[in-house]
C-alpha positions as CSV (number, residue, x, y, z in Angstrom):
1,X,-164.2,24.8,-1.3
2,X,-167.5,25.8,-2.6
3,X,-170.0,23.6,-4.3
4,X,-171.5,24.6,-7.3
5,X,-174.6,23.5,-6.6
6,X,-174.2,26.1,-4.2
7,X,-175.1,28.5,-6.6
8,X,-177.3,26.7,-8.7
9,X,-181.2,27.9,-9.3
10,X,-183.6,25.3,-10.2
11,X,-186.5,28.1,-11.0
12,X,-184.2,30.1,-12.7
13,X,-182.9,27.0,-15.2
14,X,-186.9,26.1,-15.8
15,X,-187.4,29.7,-16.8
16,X,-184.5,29.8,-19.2
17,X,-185.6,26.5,-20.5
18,X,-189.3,27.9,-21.2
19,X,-188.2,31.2,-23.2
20,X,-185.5,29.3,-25.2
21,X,-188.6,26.9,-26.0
22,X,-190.5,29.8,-26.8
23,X,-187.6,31.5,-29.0
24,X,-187.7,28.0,-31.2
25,X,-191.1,27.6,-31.6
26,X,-192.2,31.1,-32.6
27,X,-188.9,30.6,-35.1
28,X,-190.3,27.1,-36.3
29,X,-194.4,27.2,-35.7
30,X,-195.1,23.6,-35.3
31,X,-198.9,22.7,-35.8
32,X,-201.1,19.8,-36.1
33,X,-200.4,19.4,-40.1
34,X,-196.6,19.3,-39.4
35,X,-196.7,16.7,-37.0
36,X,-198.7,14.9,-39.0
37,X,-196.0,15.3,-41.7
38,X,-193.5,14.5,-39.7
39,X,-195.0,11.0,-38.5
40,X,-195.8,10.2,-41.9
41,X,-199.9,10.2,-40.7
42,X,-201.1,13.2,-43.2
43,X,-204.3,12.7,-44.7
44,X,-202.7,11.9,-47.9
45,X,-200.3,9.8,-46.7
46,X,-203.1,8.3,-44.6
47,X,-205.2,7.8,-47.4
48,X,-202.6,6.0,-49.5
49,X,-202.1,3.7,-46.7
50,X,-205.6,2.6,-46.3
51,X,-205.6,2.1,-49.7
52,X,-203.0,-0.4,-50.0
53,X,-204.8,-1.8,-46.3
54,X,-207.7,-2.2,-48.8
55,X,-206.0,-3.7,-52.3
56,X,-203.8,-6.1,-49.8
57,X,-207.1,-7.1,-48.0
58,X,-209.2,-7.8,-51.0
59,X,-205.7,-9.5,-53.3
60,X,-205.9,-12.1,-50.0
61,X,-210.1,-13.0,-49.8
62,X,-209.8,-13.4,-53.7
63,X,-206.3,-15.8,-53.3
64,X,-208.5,-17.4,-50.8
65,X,-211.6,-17.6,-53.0
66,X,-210.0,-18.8,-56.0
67,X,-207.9,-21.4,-53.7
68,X,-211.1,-22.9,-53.1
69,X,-212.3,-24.1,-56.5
70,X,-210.5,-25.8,-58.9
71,X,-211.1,-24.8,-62.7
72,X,-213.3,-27.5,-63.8
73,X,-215.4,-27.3,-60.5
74,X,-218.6,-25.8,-59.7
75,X,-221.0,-25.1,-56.6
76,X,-224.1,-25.2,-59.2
77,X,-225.4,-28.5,-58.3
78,X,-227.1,-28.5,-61.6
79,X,-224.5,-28.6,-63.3
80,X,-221.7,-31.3,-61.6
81,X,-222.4,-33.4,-64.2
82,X,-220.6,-31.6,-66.5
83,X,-216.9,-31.8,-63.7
84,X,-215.7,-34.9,-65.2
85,X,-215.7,-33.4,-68.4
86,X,-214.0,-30.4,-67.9
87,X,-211.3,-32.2,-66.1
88,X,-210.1,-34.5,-68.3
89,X,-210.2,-32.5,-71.1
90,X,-208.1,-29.3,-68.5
91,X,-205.8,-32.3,-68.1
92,X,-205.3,-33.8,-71.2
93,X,-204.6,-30.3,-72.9
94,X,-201.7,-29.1,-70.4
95,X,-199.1,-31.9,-72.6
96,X,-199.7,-29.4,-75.8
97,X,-197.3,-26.5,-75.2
98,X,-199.9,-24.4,-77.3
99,X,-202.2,-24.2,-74.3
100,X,-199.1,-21.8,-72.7
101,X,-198.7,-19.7,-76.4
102,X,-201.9,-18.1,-77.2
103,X,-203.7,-16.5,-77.3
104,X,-201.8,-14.0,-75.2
105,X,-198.2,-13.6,-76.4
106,X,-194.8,-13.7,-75.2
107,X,-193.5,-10.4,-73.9
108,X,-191.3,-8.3,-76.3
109,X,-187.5,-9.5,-77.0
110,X,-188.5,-12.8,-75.8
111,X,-188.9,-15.8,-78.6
112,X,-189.8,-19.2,-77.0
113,X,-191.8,-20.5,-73.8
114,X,-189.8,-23.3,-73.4
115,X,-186.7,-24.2,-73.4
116,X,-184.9,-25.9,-76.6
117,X,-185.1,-30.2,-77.0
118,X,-188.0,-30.0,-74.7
119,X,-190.3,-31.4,-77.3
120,X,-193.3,-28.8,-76.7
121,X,-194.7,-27.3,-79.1
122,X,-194.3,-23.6,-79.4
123,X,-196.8,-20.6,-80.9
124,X,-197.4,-20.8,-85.1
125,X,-199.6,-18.7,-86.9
126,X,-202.2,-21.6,-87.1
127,X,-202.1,-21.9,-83.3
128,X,-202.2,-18.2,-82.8
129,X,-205.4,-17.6,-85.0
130,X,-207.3,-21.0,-83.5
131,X,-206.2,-19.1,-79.9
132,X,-207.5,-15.8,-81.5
133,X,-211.0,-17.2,-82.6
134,X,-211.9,-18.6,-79.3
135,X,-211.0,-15.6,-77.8
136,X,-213.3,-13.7,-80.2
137,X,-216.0,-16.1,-79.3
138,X,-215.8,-15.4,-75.8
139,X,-216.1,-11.8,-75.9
140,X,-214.9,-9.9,-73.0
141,X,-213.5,-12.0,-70.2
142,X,-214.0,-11.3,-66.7
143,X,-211.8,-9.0,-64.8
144,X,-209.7,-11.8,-63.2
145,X,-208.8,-13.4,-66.5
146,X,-208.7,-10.4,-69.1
147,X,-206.5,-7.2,-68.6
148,X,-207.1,-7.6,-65.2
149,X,-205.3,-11.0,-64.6
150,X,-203.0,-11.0,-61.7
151,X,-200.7,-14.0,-61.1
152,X,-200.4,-13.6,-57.1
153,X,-204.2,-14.4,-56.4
154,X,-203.5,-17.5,-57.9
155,X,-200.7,-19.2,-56.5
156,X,-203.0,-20.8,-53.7
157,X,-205.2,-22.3,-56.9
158,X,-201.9,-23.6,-58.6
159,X,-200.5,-24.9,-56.0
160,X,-203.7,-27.4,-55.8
161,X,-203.0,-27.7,-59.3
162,X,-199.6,-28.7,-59.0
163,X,-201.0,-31.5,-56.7
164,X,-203.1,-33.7,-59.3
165,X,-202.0,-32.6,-62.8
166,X,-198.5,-33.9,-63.7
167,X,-198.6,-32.5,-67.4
168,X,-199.0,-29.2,-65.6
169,X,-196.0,-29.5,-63.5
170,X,-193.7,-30.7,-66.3
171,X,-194.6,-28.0,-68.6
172,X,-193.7,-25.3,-66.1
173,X,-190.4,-27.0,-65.5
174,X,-189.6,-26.4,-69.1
175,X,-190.3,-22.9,-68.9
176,X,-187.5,-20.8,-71.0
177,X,-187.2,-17.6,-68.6
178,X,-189.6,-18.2,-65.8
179,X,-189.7,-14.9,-64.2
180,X,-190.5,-13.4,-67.8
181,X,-192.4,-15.8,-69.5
182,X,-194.4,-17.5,-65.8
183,X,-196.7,-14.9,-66.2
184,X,-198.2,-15.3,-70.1
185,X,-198.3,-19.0,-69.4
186,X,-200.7,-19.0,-66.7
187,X,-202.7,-16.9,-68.0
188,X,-203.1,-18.8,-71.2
189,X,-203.4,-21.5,-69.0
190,X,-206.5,-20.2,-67.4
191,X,-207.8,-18.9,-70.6
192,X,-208.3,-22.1,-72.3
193,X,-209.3,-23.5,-69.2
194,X,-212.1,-20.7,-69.2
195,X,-213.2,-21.7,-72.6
196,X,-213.4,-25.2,-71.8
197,X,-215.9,-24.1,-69.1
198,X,-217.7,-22.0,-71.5
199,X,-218.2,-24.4,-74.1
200,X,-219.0,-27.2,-71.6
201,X,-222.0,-25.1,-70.0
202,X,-220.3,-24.2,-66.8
203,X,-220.0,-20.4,-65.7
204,X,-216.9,-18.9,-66.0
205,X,-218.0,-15.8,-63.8
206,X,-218.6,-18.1,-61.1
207,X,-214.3,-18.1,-60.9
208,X,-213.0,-15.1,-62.6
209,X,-215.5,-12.8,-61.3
210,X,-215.1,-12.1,-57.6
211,X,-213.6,-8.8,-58.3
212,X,-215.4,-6.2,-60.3
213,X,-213.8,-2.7,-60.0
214,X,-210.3,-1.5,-59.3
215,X,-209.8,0.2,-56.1
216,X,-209.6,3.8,-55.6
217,X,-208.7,5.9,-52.9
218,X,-212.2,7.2,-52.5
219,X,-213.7,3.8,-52.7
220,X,-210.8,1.7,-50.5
221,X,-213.1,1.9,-47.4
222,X,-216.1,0.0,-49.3
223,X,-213.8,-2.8,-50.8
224,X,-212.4,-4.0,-48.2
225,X,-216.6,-4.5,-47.2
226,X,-217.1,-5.4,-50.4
227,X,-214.2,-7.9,-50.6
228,X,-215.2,-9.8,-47.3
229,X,-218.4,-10.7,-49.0
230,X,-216.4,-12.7,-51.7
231,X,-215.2,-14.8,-49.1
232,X,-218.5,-16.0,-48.2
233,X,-219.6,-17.3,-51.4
234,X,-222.3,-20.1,-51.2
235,X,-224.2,-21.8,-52.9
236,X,-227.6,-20.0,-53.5
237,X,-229.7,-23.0,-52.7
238,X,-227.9,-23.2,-49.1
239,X,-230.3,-20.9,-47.3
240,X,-231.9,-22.0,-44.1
241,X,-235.0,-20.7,-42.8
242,X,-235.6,-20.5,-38.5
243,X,-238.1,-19.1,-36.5
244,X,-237.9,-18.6,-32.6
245,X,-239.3,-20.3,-30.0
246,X,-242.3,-17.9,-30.0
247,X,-243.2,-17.7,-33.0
248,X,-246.3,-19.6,-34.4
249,X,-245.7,-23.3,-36.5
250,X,-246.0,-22.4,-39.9
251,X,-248.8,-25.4,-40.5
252,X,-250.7,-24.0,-38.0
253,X,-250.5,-20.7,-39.9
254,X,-251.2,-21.8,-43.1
255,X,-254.2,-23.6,-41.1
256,X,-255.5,-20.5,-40.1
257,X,-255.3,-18.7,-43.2
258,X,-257.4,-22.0,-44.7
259,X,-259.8,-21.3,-41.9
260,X,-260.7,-18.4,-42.3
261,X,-261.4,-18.0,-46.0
262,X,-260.4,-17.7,-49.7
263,X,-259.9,-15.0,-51.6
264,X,-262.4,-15.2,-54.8
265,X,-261.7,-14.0,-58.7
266,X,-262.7,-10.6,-57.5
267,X,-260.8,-10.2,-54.7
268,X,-263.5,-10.4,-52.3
269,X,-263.1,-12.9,-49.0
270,X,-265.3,-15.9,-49.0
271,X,-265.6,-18.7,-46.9
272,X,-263.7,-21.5,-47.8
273,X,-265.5,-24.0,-45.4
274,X,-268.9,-23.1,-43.9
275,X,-269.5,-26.3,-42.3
276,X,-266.8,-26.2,-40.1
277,X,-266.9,-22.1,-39.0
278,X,-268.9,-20.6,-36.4
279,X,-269.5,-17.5,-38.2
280,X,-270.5,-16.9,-41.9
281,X,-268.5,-13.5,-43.4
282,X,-271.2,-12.0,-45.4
283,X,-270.5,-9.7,-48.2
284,X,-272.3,-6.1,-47.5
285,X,-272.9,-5.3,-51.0
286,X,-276.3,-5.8,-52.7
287,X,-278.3,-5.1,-49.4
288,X,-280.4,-2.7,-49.0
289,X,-281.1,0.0,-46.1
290,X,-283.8,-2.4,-44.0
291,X,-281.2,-5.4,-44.0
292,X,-278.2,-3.2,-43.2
293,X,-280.5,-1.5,-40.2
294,X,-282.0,-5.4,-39.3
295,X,-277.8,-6.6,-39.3
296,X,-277.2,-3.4,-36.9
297,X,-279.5,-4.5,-34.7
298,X,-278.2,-7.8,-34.6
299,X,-274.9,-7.5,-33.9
300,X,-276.1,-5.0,-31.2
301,X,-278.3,-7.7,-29.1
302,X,-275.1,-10.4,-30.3
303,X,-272.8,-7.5,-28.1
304,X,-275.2,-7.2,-25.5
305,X,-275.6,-10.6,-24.8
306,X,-271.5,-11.1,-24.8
307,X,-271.3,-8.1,-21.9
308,X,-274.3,-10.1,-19.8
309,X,-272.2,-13.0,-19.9
């Protein structure tokens, strides 16, 4: 019996392979864009991607930024006086339910913040105006806090929150349809904890201003740079000055400088201590020919005498 191997051709299978290959790809032309397409890496689909790279980047340094101060804290050294303030009045005001009602309201179809018996007080029209006049006296709030205001950012700031204000934490616990109404009472929340700030005399741009545009896909690339410099926020005051090893003390600088001279009403160099220089910088103006010719001369025999040496 015969193997069939026997009669099998390698070469001849490889060719048949290579023209069917042929036959299918002149029938489908595959190119570089259709690959791309079909591994989901075209450059639109590329760009989208590095755009949401970008917004998820940026959403994260601000969560971390914001996590980092509380609302009646400041890095303006000038100003910690006013802390103490600012907190007890940011803690006394989360027991009124009308810090969570205005000025913002309630989204459509829903009535109430809180639910029924739990003795906070809801939005009236009195509360609504007050809310609406210190809005009004703000003007336009930053881009974290206005139209802007995003409640993810956040959670890392009200979850220190959580931590030393107990009003805070039993008002959200009354909340009357958390996942619709969480969002309007935070940022109420941070609204009138804004224009405590701003009637106090602390910045409120020093919180709700680490972001300043939204991100586009032509600008996604500078964001995430620009983002990474939110992260590093300091304190203006905090910058340290170092020289190297070879560079000259800066007394004995500013010595020099001294040394040499001053530079009088006119603009002109004098010296600013003749008893202690060896040489005397003389001003040139005023002299005529036979003392500029008699100077020549000296300075020649003062070189002369320098190369004898």
């Amino acid at each position: 019996m015969s193997s069939w191997f026997g009669n099998f051709d390698p070469s001849e299978a490889l060719k048949k392979v290579k023209d069917i290959s042929s036959q299918v790809q002149d029938a489908i032309p595959i190119d570089d864009e259709l690959i791309k397409k079909l591994t989901l890496r075209s450059d639109d689909l590329q760009a989208e991607h590095d755009l949401i790279d970008a917004q998820e980047t940026r959403k994260e340094l601000v969560r971390d930024y914001l996590a980092s101060i509380l609302p009646w804290e400041t890095k303006d050294e000038a100003r910690v006086i006013l802390v103490d303030e600012c907190e007890e009045s940011m803690k006394s005001m989360t027991a009124n339910g009308e810090t969570f009602t205005g000025p913002f309201e309630l989204p459509e179809g829903i009535e109430q913040m809180f639910v029924s018996d739990s003795e906070m007080t809801e939005a009236t029209d009195d509360s609504r105006a007050e809310a609406a006049k210190k809005l009004e006296k703000m003007g336009k709030l930053p881009e974290l806090l206005g139209e802007g205001f995003d409640l993810d950012p956040h959670v890392g700031l009200i979850e220190r929150l959580f931590k030393v204000d107990e009003n805070l934490v039993r008002a959200h616990s009354l909340l009357e349809s958390a996942g619709k109404t969480e969002h309007i009472f935070w940022k109420n929340y941070f609204f009138h904890c804004a224009y405590i700030r701003y009637t106090a005399g602390l910045s409120v741009e020093e919180i709700w201003s680490v972001q300043s545009k939204p991100i586009t896909t032509d600008v996604a690339a500078e964001s995430v740079t620009a983002a990474a410099s939110l992260h590093e926020i300091e304190d203006e005051n905090s910058v340290e000055l170092t020289f190297e090893a070879n560079e000259p003390d800066i007394k004995s600088v500013a010595s020099s400088v001294h040394d040499v001279g001053d530079a009088d009403a006119h603009g002109e160099i004098v010296n600013s201590s003749p008893e202690n220089s060896e040489y005397e910088i003389v001003d040139g103006e005023g002299m005529g020919e036979e003392e500029l010719d008699e100077l020549d001369a000296e300075i020649a025999r003062e070189l002369a005498e320098i190369d004898d040496l």
